[in-house]
N, C-alpha and C positions, 0 to 999 in steps of 0.2 A: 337372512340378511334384512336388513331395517330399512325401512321404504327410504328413507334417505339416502344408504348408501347405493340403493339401486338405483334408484333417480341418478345418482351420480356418474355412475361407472354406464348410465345410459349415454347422459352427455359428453362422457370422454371418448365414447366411441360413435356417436352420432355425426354426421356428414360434415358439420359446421364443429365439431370439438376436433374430429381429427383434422381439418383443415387447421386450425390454430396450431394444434402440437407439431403440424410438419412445420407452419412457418416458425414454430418458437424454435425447434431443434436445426433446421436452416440456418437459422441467426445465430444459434450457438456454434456453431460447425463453423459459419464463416469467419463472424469474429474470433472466436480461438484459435483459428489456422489463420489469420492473416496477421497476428500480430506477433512479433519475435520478440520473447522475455526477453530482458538482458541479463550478463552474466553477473550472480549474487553468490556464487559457492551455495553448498547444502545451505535450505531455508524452507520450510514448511510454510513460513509465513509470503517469502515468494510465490509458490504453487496457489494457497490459496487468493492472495491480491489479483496474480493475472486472472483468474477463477471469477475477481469482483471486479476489476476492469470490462469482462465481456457481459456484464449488463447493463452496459452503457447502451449496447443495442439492445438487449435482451428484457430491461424492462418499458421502453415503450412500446414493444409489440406485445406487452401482455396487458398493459392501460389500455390501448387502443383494443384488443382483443374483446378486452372485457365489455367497452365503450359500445362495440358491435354486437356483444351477445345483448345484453340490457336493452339496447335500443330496438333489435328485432322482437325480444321477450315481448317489450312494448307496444310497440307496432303491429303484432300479429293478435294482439287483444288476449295473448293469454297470463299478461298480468291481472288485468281484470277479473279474468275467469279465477285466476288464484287468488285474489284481494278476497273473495266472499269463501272462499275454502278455510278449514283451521288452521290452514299455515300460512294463509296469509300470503300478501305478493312478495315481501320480503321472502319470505319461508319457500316461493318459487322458484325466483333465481339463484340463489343460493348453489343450486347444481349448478348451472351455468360458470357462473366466478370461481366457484370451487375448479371446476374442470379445466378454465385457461390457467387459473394459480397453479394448478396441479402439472400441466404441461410444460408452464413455464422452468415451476422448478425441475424439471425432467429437462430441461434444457440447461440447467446450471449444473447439472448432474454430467452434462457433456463436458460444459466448460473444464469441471473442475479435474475430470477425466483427461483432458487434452493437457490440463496445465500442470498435471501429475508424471505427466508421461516426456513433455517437454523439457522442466525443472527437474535442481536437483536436488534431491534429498535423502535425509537417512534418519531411521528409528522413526518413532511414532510423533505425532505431536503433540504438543502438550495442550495449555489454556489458550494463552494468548490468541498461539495463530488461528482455534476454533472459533474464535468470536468475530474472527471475518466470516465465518458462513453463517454467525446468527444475522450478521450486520446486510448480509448479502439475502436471508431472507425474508427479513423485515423491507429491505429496499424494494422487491416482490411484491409485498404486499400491500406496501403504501401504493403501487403503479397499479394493483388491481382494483383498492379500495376508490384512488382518482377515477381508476374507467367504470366503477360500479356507481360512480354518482355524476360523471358525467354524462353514460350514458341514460341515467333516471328522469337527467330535466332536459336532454338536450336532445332536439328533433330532427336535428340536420344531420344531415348523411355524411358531410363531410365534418363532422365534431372528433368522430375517433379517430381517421388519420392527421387530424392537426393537435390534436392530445396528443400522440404519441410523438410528433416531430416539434411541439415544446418541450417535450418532458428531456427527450433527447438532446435539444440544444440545450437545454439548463443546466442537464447536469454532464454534458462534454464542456459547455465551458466554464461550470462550476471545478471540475476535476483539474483546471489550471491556475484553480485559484490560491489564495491564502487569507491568511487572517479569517474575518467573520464568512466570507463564502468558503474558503478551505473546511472552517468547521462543521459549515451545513451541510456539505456535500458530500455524500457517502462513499465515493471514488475520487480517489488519487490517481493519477495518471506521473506525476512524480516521483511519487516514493520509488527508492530501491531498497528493498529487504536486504541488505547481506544477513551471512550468519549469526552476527550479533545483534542484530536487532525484531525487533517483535512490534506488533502492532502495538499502537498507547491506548493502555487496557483502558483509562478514565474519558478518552473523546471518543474510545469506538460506544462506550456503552453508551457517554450523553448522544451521541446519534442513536442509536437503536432508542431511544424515550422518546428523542425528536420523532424519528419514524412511526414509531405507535402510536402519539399524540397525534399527526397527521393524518395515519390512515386511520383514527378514531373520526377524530373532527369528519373526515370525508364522508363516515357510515352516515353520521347524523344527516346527509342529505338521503340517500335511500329509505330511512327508518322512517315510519310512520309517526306522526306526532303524541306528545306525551311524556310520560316520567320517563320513559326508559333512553327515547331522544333527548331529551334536559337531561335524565344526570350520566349521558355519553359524551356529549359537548361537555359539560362542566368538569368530568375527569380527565378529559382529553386537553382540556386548556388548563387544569391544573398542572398536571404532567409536563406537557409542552413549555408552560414557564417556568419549573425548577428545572428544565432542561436544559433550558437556554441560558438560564443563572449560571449554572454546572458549565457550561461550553465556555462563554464569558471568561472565565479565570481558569480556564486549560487551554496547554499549550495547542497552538494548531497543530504542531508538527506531527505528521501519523504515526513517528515511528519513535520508539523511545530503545534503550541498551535492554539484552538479555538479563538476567540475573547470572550470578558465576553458576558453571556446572559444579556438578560434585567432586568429580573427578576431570581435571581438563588436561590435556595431552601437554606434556612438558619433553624438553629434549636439552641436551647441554651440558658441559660441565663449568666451563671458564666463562658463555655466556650463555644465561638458562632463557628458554622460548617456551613459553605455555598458549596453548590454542586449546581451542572447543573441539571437545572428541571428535566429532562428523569433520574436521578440516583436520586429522592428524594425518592424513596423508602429504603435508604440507609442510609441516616438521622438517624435515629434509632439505630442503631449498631456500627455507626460512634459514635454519639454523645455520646453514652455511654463508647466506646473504647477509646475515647479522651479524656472524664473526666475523665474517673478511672487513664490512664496514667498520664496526667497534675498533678493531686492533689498527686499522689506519688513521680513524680521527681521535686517538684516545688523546695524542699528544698536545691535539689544540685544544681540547673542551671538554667539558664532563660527557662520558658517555656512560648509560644506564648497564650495570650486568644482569638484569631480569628483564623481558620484556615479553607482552600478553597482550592480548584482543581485547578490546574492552569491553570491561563486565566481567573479568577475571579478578585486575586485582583493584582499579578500578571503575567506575562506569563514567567514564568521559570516552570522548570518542579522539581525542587527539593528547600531546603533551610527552615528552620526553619515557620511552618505555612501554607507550601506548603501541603498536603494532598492529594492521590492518593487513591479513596478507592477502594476496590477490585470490581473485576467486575460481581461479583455474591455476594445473598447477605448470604448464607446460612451456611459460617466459620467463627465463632469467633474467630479464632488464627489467621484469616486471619484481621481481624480488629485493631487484638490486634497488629500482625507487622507494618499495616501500622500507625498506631498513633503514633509507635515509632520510624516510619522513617520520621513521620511528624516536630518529637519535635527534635529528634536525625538525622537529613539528613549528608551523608558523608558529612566533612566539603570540603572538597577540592579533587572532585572526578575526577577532570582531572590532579588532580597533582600526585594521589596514583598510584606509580610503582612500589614498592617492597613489601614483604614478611611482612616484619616486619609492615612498615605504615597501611595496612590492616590488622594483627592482631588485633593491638592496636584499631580500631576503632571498629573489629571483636567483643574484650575484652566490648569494653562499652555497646556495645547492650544486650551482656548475662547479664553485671550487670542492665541492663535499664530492662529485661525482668525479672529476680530477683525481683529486688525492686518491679515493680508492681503486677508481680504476685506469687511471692512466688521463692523457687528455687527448684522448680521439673523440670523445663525446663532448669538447669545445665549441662550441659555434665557434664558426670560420671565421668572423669579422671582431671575435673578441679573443682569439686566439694571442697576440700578442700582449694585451694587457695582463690577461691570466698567466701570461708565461713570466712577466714581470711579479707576478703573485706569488707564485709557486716554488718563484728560485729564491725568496725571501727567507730566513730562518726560522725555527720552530715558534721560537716569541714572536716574532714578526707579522708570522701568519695566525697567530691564537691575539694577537692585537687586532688585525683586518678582522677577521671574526665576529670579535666582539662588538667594534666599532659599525658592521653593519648589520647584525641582531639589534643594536640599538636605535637602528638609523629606521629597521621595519618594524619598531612601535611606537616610532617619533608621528 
């Protein structure tokens, strides 16, 4: 073994490295057992987000960790002793940082353990959702690189728990942000993964460049001065502004549509329902929520005879034929709305900005849930007007219809 890695595997087991791995693995225990995914159906990329959610706590205790070890390094004068050795005080600590990184991500290793076992998923995963784990350990190491240079200049004793209770507010309330903070911040506490969507492979990666630009720039303050300090600073702010150009003209949104599978679950004859393998146990509930609907509104409006998840046939998430089924399979009313956001999708949902245009489209759903299933599902106090709706004739009612799909893009 190479004096390196023995040094190392000293410090991971040394009094002060296993005191950090119990607190990292603590922090991962708690946060991944206190928080309750919500339901997304099979998602890979579910399992891993809640995974990158829980180092929301998990990487300021490994900044500050770090912050602790560097500062005792210092403190106890055995950087000095190492500054005149050939490895230099750099080349000292190095175990140290290595040792919290390393327990740290042995903590992400729980997360992603709890978040595997809570979610739900099936078959292996592909790219996308992996690049939450590279994104999740580059965000590691930017918090260790911060605690390796603040603990280098900084004397106070209280530096590394107030490091890690910034790092932590910034980036809990970065994770509610949007636009330019959405983009910098490597946790979404938003996003819902369903099964068609995947992380957006173009903002995960200009964050991960963000983050190694970052945790470069940071080494530059532990490195000793010289070439190797000038051209780490100078690649690290090279990096860091094609990154931010990169982010600049990507969407913020994290999540973007699946690609179609190869094969996607289809079921139907008179009206055909295609889903994503992993949701063909859904088929079923779909396929019968969708004909009952179709064959009652056919007579007022176009109704679609194909309908798929999107990313099948195409990558929108809404629009007539679009179909989102729920993500468990075990409510019929839950089947029954989504069919009839399938046939009925807002017509124009980035244009609806008042009261009244959301009404109006509010109006056609109750009469879309009428017709097909009776009018028990009426609000009570609009009972009589829709009974005046309903006993109107086929044109009559394919005219109201119309009249208020138009009224919700006015």
């Amino acid at each position: 073994m190479s004096p390196g890695l023995r040094a190392l595997r000293t410090e991971l087991v040394s009094r002060a490295g296993l005191l950090v791995g119990l607190l990292s693995v603590t922090v991962a225990l708690t946060t991944g057992l206190m928080r309750m995914p919500p339901p997304t159906g099979p998602s890979w990329s579910a399992t891993f987000n809640e995974a990158l959610l829980g180092l929301v706590g998990l990487a300021p205790v490994c900044a500050g960790a770090v912050a602790w070890l560097v500062q005792d390094y210092q403190r106890r004068g055995i950087a000095a002793l190492a500054g005149s050795s050939p490895r230099g005080a750099v080349g000292g600590a190095l175990p140290r940082v290595g040792a919290a990184l390393l327990w740290a991500l042995a903590g992400y290793l729980v997360l992603l353990l709890i978040s595997a076992v809570r979610t739900t998923h099936r078959g292996l995963p592909d790219g996308p959702p992996l690049l939450l784990v590279l994104l999740a350990t580059a965000f590691l190491a930017v918090g260790a690189a911060l605690g390796w240079a603040v603990g280098a200049v900084a004397t106070v004793r209280a530096a590394p728990p107030l490091l890690g209770v910034a790092l932590f507010v910034g980036v809990y309330a970065g994770s509610y942000g949007d636009d330019w903070v959405g983009r910098l911040t490597p946790v979404d506490r938003m996003a819902v993964y369903r099964s068609f969507l995947q992380p957006h492979v173009r903002l995960v990666l200009a964050q991960v460049a963000v983050l190694a630009a970052v945790a470069a720039l940071a080494l530059c303050v532990p490195l000793a001065g010289g070439l190797a300090r000038r051209w780490t600073g100078l690649s690290a702010a090279v990096v860091l502004t094609g990154a931010v150009l990169v982010l600049s003209k990507t969407d913020p949104d994290p999540t973007e549509i699946r690609a179609a599978p190869r094969q996607p679950a289809c079921a139907g004859s008179g009206v055909v329902v295609c889903l994503r393998p992993e949701n063909a146990d859904l088929l079923a509930p779909s396929s019968t929520a969708l004909s009952a609907a179709a064959a009652a509104l056919a007579p007022y409006l176009p109704v679609p005879m194909r309908f798929s998840e999107p990313g099948i046939d195409r990558r929108v998430d809404h629009g007539p034929g679009v179909y989102v089924p729920p993500p468990e399979p075990g409510d019929p009313l839950a089947f029954e709305a989504a069919a009839l956001a399938a046939i009925l999708p807002p017509p124009c949902p980035r244009r609806v900005a008042d009261a009244s245009a959301t009404m109006a489209y509010g109006d056609v759903l109750i009469w879309a849930d009428a017709t097909v299933n009776g009018p028990a599902g009426i609000p009570a106090y609009e009972r009589q007007r829709f009974a005046r709706i309903l006993a109107q004739n086929v044109p009559g009612q394919r005219e109201w219809v119309q009249r208020h799909l138009t009224a919700a893009c006015s």
